[in-house]
Phi, psi and omega in degrees: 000343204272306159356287168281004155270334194290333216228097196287320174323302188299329180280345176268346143286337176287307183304313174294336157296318174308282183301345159286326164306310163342289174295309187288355182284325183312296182285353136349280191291318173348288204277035176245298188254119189266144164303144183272162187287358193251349108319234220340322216268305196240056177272334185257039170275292192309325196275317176312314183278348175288301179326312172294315188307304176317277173346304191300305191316298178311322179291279165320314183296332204277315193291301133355256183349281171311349214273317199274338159295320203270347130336311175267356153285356168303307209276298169326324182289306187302334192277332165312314196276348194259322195265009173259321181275355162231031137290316176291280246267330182283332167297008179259355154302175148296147186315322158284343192286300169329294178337266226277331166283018172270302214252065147214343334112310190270332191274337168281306174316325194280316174302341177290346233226310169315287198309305203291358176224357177295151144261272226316100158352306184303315192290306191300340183295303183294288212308341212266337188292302207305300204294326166311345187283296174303314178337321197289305194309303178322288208314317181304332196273335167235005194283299170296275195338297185272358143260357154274334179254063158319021162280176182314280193322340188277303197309309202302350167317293174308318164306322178276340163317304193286341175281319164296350178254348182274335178274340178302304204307314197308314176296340166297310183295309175298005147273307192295312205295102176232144152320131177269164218286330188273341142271359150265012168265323185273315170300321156318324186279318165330297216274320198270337184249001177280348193267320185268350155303317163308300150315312153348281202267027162297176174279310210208159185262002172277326171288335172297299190294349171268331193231345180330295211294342195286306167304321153329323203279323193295315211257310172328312207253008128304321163295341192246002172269327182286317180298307190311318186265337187259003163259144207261003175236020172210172188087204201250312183256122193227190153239138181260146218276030186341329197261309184285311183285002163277291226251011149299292200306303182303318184308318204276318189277347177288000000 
């Protein structure tokens, strides 16, 4: 399961198939064991409220997503304006010192730019080694400076250092913050006894072959709108890094 939230294409073939099976085992057993009438008056109390129940689950989960997609563009932004702002703030070191956090500091951005758009594990393995490195660098590049020279003025280098390293962090914890796995089990199951609820309550095995696949195909490409926003490296809605590659081009043009 975990697998297949990552790779939201995949969660939309596996999940529709699954659940299309689903329905059809419902209407299977329909035309084997049929309601009787005083079942029928209230099967569809029941199929309404499975139903909603579903709808709520699928809302919340959707919501829950976005909430966490616009959180890591949020973060992005900041790590743009806190690593523009102690860019400027490096002139207040001395002039060599100045130099070399600009071109670390420029060289960190590009890496910042690498995490938001690699996939490839492996690869995230090397951006995530580099930036720890550079990180070391950064700290030291204003750290020695302000201990030979302890002044206000000094600090504040150091205060914006510290804000450009808080934001890495802050941007690491919202890629991990995903929906948990146990609402996606549970949504899964929901979603897995509304299809066959469904299937069930066809008429006939001529409208199941005509219309069965259609809630499946519905419920299906609804989970997968969801994996698609709540995963942050894979699928079609991603969040791009703009705010840093906005402020690459201006750093390269200064």
């Amino acid at each position: 399961m975990v697998d297949v939230v990552n790779h939201p294409t995949l969660l939309l073939v596996a999940s529709g198939g699954v659940l299309w099976l689903i329905a059809r085992l419902g209407a299977l057993l329909k035309s084997r064991y049929p309601l009787d009438e005083e079942m029928r008056e209230d099967y569809p109390v029941l199929m309404g409220a499975a139903l909603t129940l579903l709808g709520l689950l699928i809302g919340f989960s959707f919501s829950t997503a976005m909430t966490r997609y616009d959180q890591r563009k949020n973060l992005e932004e900041a790590e743009a304006n806190a690593i523009g702002t102690e860019y400027l703030r490096a002139d207040l070191l001395p002039a060599a010192d100045a130099a070399g956090l600009k071109v670390l500091l420029k060289a960190y951005v590009e890496q910042r730019i690498i995490f938001y758009t690699v996939r490839d594990d492996d690869a995230l393995g090397e951006v995530n080694a580099r930036t720890s490195r550079l990180q070391t660098e950064l700290w030291n590049a204003v750290r020695i400076p302000a201990a030979a020279t302890p002044t206000p003025i000094v600090s504040l280098a150091v205060a914006g250092m510290n804000e450009v390293l808080n934001a890495q962090g802050y941007t690491q914890a919202a890629w991990w913050n995903r929906i948990p796995m146990a609402a996606w089990c549970l949504l899964a199951a929901i979603a897995a006894g509304c299809n066959f609820l469904v299937g069930y309550g066809l008429r006939s095995a001529a409208t199941a072959n005509r219309l069965l696949f259609i809630f499946p195909l519905f419920t299906a490409i609804a989970m997968t709108l969801i994996a698609d926003i709540d995963a942050p490296r894979s699928g079609l809605i991603l969040v791009r890094p703009q705010n840093l590659i906005s402020l690459s081009a201006s750093l390269s043009a200064s």
